[in-house]
Structures are given as C-alpha cells and as structure tokens.
Backbone as CSV, one residue per row, in Angstrom:
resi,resn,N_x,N_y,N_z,CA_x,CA_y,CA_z,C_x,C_y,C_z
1,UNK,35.146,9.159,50.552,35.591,9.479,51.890,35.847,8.182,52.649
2,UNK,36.749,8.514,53.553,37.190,7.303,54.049,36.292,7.215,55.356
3,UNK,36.368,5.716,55.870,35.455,5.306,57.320,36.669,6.241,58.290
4,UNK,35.653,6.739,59.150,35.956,7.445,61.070,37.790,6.458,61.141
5,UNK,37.027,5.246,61.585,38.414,4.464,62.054,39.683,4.590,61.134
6,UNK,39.539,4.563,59.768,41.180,4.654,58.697,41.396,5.782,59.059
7,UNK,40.329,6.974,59.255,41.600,7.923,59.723,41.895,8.360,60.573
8,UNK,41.089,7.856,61.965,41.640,7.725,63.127,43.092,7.009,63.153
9,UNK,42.848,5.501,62.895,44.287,4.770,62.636,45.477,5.943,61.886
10,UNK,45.283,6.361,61.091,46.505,7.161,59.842,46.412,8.144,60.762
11,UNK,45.600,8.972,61.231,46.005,10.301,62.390,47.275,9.640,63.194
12,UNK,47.069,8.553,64.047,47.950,7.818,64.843,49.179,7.724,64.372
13,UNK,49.200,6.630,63.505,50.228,5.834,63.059,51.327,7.340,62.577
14,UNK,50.860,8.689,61.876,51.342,9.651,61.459,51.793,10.310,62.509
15,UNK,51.212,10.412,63.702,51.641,11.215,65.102,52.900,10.307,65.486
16,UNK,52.376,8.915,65.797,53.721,8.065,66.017,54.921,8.501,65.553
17,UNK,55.299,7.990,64.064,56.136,8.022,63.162,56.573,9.795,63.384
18,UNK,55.749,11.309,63.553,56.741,12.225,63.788,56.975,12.356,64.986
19,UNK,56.412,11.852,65.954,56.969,11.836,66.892,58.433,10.987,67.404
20,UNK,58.849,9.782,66.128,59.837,8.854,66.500,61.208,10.027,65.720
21,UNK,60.568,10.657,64.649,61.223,11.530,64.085,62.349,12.234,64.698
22,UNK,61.488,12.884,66.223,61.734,14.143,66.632,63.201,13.695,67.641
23,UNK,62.766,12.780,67.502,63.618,11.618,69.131,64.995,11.695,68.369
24,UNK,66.130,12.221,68.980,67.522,12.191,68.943,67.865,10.701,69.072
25,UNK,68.876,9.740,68.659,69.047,8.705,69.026,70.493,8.774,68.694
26,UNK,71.528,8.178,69.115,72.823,8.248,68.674,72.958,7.020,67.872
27,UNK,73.794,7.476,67.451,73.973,7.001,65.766,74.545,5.296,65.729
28,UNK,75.157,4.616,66.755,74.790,3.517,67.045,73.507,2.801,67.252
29,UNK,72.953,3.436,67.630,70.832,2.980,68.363,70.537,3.331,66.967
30,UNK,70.676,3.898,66.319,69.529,4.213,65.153,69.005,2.917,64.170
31,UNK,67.564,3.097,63.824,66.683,1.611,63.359,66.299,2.290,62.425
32,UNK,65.685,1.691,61.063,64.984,2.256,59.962,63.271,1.587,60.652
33,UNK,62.668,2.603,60.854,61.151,2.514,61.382,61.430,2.614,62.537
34,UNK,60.171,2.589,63.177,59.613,2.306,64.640,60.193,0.901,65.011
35,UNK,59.657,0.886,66.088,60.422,-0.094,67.352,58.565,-0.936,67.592
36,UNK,58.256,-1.804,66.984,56.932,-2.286,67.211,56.848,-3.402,67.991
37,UNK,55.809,-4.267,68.370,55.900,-5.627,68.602,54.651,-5.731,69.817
38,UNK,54.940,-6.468,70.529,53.772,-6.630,71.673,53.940,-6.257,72.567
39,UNK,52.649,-5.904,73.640,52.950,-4.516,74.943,54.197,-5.529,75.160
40,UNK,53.310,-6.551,75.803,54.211,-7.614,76.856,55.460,-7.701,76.530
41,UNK,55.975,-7.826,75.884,57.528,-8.210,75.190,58.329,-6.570,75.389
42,UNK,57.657,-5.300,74.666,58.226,-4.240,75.221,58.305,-4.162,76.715
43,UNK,57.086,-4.253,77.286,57.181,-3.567,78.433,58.379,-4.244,79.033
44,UNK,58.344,-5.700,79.297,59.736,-6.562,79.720,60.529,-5.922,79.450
45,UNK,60.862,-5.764,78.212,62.287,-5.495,77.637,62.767,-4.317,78.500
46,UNK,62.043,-2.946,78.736,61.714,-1.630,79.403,62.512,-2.222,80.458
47,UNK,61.598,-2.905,81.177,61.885,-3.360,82.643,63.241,-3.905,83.013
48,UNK,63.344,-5.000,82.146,64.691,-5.582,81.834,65.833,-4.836,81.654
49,UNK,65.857,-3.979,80.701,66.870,-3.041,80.345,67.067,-1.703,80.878
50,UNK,66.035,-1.161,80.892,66.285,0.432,81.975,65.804,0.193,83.220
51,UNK,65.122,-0.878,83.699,64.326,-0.675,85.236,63.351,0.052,85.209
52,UNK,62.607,0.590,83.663,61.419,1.395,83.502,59.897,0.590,84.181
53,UNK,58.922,1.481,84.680,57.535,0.549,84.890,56.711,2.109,84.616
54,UNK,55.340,1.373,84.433,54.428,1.996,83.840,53.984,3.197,84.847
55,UNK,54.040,4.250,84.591,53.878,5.774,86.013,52.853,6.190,85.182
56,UNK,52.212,6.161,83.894,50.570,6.917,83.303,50.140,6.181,82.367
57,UNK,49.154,6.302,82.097,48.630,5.806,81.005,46.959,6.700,80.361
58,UNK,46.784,6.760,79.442,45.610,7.523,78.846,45.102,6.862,77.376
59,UNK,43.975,7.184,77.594,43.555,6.455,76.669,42.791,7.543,75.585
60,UNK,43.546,7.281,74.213,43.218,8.127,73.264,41.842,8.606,72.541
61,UNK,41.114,9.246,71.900,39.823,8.962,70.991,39.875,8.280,70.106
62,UNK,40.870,7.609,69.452,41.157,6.554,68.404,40.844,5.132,68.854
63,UNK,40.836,4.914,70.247,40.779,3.927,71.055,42.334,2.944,71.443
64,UNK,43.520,4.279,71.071,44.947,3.508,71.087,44.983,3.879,72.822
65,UNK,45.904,3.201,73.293,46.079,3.272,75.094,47.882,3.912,74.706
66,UNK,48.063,4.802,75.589,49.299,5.704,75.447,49.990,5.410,76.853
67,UNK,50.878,5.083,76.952,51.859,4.877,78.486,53.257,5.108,78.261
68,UNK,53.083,5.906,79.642,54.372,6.240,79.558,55.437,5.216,81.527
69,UNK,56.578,4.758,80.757,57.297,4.053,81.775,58.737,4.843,81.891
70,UNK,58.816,4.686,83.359,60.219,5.647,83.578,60.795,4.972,84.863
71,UNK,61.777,5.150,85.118,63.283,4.846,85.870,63.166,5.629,87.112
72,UNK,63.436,5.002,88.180,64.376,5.721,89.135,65.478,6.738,88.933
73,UNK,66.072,6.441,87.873,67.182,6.989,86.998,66.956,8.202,86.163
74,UNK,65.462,8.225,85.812,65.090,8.884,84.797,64.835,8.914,83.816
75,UNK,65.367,7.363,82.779,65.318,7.603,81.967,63.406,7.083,81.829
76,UNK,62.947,7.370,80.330,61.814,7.252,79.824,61.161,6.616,78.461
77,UNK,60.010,6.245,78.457,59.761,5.708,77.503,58.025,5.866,77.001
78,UNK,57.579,6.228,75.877,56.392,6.569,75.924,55.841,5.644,74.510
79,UNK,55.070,4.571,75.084,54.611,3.462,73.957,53.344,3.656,74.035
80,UNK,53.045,3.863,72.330,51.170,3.856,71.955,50.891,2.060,71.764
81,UNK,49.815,1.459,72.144,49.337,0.665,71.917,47.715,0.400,71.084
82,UNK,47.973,0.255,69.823,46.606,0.306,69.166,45.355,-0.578,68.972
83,UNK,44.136,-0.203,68.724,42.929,-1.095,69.148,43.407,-2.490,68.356
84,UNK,44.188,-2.366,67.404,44.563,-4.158,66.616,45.786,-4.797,67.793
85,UNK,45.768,-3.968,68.476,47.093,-4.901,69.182,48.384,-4.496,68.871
86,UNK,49.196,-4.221,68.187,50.831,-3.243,67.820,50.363,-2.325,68.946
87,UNK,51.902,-3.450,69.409,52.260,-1.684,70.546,53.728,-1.138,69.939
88,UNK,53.857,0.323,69.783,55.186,1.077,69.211,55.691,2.097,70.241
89,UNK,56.702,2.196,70.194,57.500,2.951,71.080,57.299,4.133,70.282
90,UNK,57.003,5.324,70.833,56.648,6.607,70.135,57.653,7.264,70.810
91,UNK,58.426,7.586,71.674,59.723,8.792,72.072,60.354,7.846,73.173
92,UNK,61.443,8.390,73.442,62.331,8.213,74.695,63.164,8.969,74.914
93,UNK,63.572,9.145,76.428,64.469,9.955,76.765,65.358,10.024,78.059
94,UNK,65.721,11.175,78.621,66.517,10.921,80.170,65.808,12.249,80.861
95,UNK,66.055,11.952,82.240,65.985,13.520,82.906,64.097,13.212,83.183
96,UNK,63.312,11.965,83.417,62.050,12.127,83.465,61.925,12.731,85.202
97,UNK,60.858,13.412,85.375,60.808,14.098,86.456,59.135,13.921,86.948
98,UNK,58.702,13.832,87.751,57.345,13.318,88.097,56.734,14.963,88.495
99,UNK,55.812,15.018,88.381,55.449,16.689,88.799,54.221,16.622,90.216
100,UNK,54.225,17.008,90.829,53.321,16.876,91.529,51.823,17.869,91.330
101,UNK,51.033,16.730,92.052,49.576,17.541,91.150,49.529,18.341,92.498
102,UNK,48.798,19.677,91.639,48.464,20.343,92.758,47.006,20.987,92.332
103,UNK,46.517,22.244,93.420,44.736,22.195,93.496,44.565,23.398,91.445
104,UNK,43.889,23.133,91.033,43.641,23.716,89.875,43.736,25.203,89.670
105,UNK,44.532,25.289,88.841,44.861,27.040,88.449,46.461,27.240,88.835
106,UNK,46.820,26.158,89.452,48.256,26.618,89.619,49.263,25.969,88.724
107,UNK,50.402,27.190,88.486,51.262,27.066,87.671,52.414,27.058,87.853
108,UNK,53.471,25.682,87.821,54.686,25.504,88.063,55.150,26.828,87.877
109,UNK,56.556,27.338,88.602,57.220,28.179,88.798,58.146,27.915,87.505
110,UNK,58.560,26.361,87.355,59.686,26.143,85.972,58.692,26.453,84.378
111,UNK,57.715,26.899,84.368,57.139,27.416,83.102,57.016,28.446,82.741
C-alpha cells in the first residue's frame, strides 16, 4: 500500500489532468499536457494577458491551494498549486460571473 501523501498527490494530479481534459480550447491554443510552472510567473502572465486577479482561493485536504482569477471581462482561470511548489492551470473560460452570498438555505433562482 502506498503512503496517505502518493495518493493524495495522484488523486490531484488525476483531477487536474481531467479536468484540463474537459476544457474546450480552439485548435490554435491547443498544448500536449498541462500548462505548469510557478504561481508567480502564471499569475503575471493571467494579469498581463487577460487582466485576470485572484477573486478565491481554498485550500484542499491534499494540502494543494486552488485559485481561481477572473476579468472584468469575464474571462477565467482556475490554477491548483501543490505542497512541492508546481502551480498548473486546471480549466479556463469566459462568461465568469461573481454570485452573491446570501443568508443560508437560499437558492439562486438560475438553478
């Protein structure tokens, strides 16, 4: 049997990867793998290129930190960052919409 952490890590790294799956990309943008490297350098790039900044962040039971950065514009971006340091872009998209919190038990009308 394997140690808690390998398959915490492989739970991850496997959620990542179908989650990059699921992501439409047009056929110019398309990369073989994930989009990896360091927060700092993504997040710039985010910033740099869409005007994205960080609107959540949560922190997983694996001990990976999950954030999501979005646009005035809308568009979005949702990067896992793991306890070794690789941060990966796990989805992106357009149309991000902020929801407002409201008192518990209530349920958007758009669901």
């Amino acid at each position: 049997m394997f140690p808690r952490w390998t398959t915490a890590t492989a739970f991850v790294a496997a959620s990542a990867m179908l989650a990059l799956s699921l992501v439409p990309v047009p056929a110019s943008a398309q990369q073989v793998g994930p989009v990896c490297g360091t927060r700092t350098a993504l997040a710039k790039q985010l910033e740099n290129k869409y005007s994205e900044e960080a609107v959540s962040m949560g922190l997983a039971s694996t001990g990976a930190v999950v954030e999501v950065y979005a646009s005035e514009t809308g568009t979005w971006t949702m990067m896992l960052t793991m306890p070794n340091g690789v941060t990966c872009i796990l989805a992106a998209g357009e149309h991000w919409e902020a929801v407002e919190k409201k008192k518990a038990g209530f349920i958007p009308s758009h669901f």
